[in-house]
N, C-alpha and C positions, 0 to 999 in steps of 0.2 A: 283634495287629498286629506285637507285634517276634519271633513264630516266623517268620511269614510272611517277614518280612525279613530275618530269618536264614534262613531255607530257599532265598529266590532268590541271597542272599550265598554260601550254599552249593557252588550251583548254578553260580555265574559262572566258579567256579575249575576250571580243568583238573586231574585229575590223568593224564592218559595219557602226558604227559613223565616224569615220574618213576614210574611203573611200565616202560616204557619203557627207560629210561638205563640202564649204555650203550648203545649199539650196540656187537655186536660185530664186525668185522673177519674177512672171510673169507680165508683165506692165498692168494695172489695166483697162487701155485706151484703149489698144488693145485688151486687153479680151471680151471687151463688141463690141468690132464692129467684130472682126474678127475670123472664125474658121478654121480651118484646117480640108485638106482634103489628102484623101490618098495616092495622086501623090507628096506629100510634099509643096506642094502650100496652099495658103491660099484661103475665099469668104469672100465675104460681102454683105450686100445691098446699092441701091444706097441711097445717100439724096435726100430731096425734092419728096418725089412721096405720099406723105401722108397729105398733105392739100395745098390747094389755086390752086386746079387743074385747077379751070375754066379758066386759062389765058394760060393755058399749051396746046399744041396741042396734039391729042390723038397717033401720033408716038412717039414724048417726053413721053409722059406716060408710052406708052409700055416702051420703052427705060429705063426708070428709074425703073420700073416693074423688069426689067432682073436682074441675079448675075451678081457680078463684079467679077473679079480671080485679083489675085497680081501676076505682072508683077514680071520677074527675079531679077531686082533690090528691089522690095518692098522686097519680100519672102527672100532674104537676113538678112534683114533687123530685118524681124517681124521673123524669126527663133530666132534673138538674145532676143525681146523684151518679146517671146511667147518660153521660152526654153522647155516646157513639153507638147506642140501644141497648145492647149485651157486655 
């Protein structure tokens, strides 16, 4: 009798809060430039390729056109500042 009621006592209590806690806080800055992709790296796009093109020559364009991927050192990095990917 008093296992039993110790087992559904057990029972009542949540632990998934405190496994849980804290949350962490994804950086605000890096959310809006950066996404993750499935190899564990990140993309972005470049600056500069969205006005005052005419001084630009049309390989810089393409160029600025292209994704960027985060180097080994960034993706260290933005794993920290990006804990849940995006």
């Amino acid at each position: 009798m008093f296992l039993q009621r110790l087992l559904s006592m057990a029972r009542s209590f949540s632990t998934t809060a405190v496994a849980n806690f804290p949350k962490l806080k994804s950086h605000s800055g890096a959310k809006k430039r950066w996404r993750a992709i499935a190899n564990g790296r990140f993309k972005r796009a470049h600056a500069g390729h969205a006005h005052l093109n005419v001084t630009k020559r049309p390989g810089r364009k393409n160029h600025l056109g292209e994704t960027a991927y985060s180097s080994s050192t960034q993706t260290s990095v933005l794993k920290k500042l990006l804990p849940y990917g995006n």
